[in-house]
C-alpha positions, 0 to 999 in steps of 0.5 A, a space after each residue: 189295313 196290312 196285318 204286319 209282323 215285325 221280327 224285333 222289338 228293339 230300336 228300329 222295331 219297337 219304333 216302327 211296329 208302334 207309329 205302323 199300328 198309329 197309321 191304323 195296321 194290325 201290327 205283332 210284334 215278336 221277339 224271342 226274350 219273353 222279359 223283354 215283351 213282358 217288359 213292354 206289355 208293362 209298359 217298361 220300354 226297353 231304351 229311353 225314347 220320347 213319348 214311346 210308351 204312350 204310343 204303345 200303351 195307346 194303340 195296345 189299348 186300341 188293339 191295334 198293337 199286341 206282343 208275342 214270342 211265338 213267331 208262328 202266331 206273329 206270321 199267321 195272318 201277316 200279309 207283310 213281314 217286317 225283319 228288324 232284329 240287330 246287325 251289330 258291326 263284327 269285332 274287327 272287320 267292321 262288317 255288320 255281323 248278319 248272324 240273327 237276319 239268317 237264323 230269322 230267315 230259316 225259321 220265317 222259311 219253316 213257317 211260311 204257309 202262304 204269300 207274303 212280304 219280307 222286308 228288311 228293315 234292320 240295316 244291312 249289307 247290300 246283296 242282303 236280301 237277294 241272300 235271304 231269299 235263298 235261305 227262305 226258299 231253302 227252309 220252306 215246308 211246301 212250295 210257296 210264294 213270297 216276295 223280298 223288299 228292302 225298306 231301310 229305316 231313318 229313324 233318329 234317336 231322340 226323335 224317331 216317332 216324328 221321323 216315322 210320321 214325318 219322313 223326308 222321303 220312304 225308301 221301298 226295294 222290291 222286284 214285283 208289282 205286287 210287293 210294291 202294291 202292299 209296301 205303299 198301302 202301308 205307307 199310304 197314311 203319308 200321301 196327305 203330307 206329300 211325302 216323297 216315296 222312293 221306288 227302287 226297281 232293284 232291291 240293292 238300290 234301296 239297300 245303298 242309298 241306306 249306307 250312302 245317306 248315313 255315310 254322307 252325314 258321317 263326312 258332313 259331320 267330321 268336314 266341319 270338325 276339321 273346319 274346327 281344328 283350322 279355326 282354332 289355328 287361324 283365329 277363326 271362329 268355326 260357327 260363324 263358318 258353318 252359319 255362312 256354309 249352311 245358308 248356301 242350299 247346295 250345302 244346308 245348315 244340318 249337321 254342320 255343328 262342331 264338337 265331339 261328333 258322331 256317336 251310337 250305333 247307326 253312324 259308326 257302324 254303317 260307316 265301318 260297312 260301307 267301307 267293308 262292303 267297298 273292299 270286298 268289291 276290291 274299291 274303297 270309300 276313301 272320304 269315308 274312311 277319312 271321316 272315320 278317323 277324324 271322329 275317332 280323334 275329337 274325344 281326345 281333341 277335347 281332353 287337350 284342349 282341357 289340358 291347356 286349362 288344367 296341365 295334369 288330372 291326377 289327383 283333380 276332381 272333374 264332372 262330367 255334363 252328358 253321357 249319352 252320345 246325343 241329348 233325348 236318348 240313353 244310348 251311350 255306344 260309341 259316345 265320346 263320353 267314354 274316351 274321355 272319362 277312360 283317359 280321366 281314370 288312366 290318370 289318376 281323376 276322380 269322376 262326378 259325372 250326371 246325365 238325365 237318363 244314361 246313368 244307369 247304361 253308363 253304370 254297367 261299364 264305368 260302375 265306381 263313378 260318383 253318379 249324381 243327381 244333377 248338373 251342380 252336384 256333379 260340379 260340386 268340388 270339381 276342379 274342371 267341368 266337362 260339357 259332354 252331351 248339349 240336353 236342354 238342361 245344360 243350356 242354360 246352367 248358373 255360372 255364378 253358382 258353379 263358380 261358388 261350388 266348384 274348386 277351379 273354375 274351368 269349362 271345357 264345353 265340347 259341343 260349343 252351347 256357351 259363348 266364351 264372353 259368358 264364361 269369362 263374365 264369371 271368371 271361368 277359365 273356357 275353351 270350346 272347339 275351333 273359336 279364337 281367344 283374345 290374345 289376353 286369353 279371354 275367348 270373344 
């Protein structure tokens, strides 16, 4: 058993405090807003993730698991302390803003009385740690001995407790044999399911590949958007190419489904990183920038191609199907919701919009909506029915009953889940991203 401190119970923290205590650690939490681990200890998680809060309330119950805002008292008996606060991107530059990693590296220097581990597991830039370790050693009471590491989490939203319990790889930076000893004990509970731990001798190393993972999915992502965009030129049908693509094992079938790309806060903000860690060492992450600016056009793709179906939307009505970036999570940053439904509003539309859990984080930026309490109330009256976030339940929707209730009959499916034959078996106007129509104007 490793007694671990982690610094941070948002996303990445609260997740890998959580599945650490399952692996049979002695894990404390620590934040600095007593609402927030009060919140927890109630059994109020402060983001939707499934099967989070009975992972907490299990290994609280076991003891395994407990809270506190007193960083002191998390450290105290720690023999590896984790930091995993946020580093959101700074306004312009797109760098990541690395304000609360110093200031929680100059108090785990004030506190630190014996060895230990630090790890950085919040995304940062790199060189970062190498960084951390002169503020730690700036801010020390008394000589002591610690050790830095890097362990860059992959964790994805709407499935993170099976990403932390069923990796593809760990990633552990560390410069010491003895670090590296205590980095792999944590992980040990893995070694049954053979997974792949990857040692960098270099901390920097474990820091890019990071950056270098999330940057490569961004392009794969955005590669297969502009696949789309020629489809819908040539008359070719983009699932069927990204079908063959995936079957070649060079390329693989993941992250190769059109639509409104990539959203939340990992893969626009690591991409926008990357780029500034590249200009500040006078390169440049060309392809990366392309897939920038490929996703920031999709939203705006799906609006014209609504167009096409209804000219003009001031004065329509149209619902909105999925706010959150993607299906299992209530995360709508960078969702592709919010530039559709800010062009809507600029044109005078009135919004019906539904989604299974993002309604209330979607209710502090957009508050005079018409929130609703499922898919066909949303569609109720609507003239044009937007398809914005593929949950489960948008799999399978009663087109015969949306034509009954909705005005116009008009789908925009932005993530490709409806055939264009269905949709038009019930008389519905259909467009989706890079699949051909007939030239009768019926979509096959």
């Amino acid at each position: 058993m490793i007694r671990i401190c982690m610094i941070g119970t948002g996303y990445v923290g609260l997740v890998s405090g959580a599945c650490m205590a399952d692996f049979g650690h002695r894990v404390t939490c620590v934040d600095i807003l007593p609402e927030r681990i009060a919140a927890i200890e109630n059994g109020d998680m402060p983001f939707y993730e499934p099967g989070l809060d009975t992972l907490v309330a299990k290994n609280v119950d076991e003891e395994r698991l407990d809270f506190t805002t007193d960083l002191a008292e998390g450290m105290r008996e720690a023999d590896v302390v984790f930091i995993a606060v946020q580093t959101p991107q700074s306004e312009g530059s797109g760098e990541a803003d690395l304000q609360y990693v110093w200031e929680v590296g100059k108090q785990i220097g004030e506190r630190l009385d014996g060895y230990k581990v630090i790890v950085t597991k919040s995304t940062v830039p790199v060189g970062t740690a190498r960084k951390l370790r002169t503020i730690i050693a700036g801010s020390v009471q008394q000589p002591v001995e610690f050790d830095m590491a890097s362990n860059p989490e992959f964790l994805r939203e709407g499935s993170s407790i099976e990403d932390f319990m069923r990796p593809d790889r760990v990633v552990i930076g560390t410069e010491s044999e003895r670090a590296e000893k205590l980095m792999r004990e944590i992980y040990r509970p893995l070694y049954l399911l053979d997974t792949p731990i990857v040692h960098c001798p270099r901390i920097e190393t474990a820091e890019l590949i990071k950056y270098a993972s999330n940057s490569f999915l961004a392009v794969k992502i955005s590669f297969i958007n502009e696949i789309a965009t020629l489809a819908d030129k040539v008359g070719a049908d983009v699932s069927q190419v990204a079908k063959a693509m995936g079957l070649d094992r060079r390329i693989g079938g993941k992250f190769l489904h059109a639509g409104l790309g990539y959203g939340g806060s990992c893969f626009p903000k690591d991409t926008h990183a990357i780029c500034h860690i590249a200009t500040a060492h006078d390169e440049r992450m060309s392809i990366v920038e392309a897939a920038i600016a490929v996703n920031a056009e999709l939203p705006a793709r799906a609006v014209a191609k609504a167009r096409e179906m209804l000219p003009t939307f001031g004065g329509q009505t149209v619902a909105l199907l999925g706010l959150s970036f993607k299906p299992n999570t209530d995360d709508i940053r960078c969702a592709g919701s919010r530039q559709i439904v800010q062009t809507l509003l600029d044109e005078g539309a009135t919004l019906r919009v539904h989604d299974p859990v993002a309604m209330d984080n979607f209710r502090e930026v957009y508050p005079d909506l018409t929130y609703c309490k499922n898919a066909y109330e949303a569609c109720q009256g609507a003239d044009l029915a937007f398809l914005v976030t593929e949950w489960n339940q948008y799999r399978q929707l009663d087109f015969a009953h949306l034509g009954e209730i909705m005005r116009g009959r008009r789908f925009m499916d932005c993530r490709n889940v409806y055939s264009h034959r269905r949709a038009d078996e019930f008389g519905f106007e259909y467009r989706s991203f890079g699949r051909p129509q007939t030239p009768a104007g019926v979509q096959t």
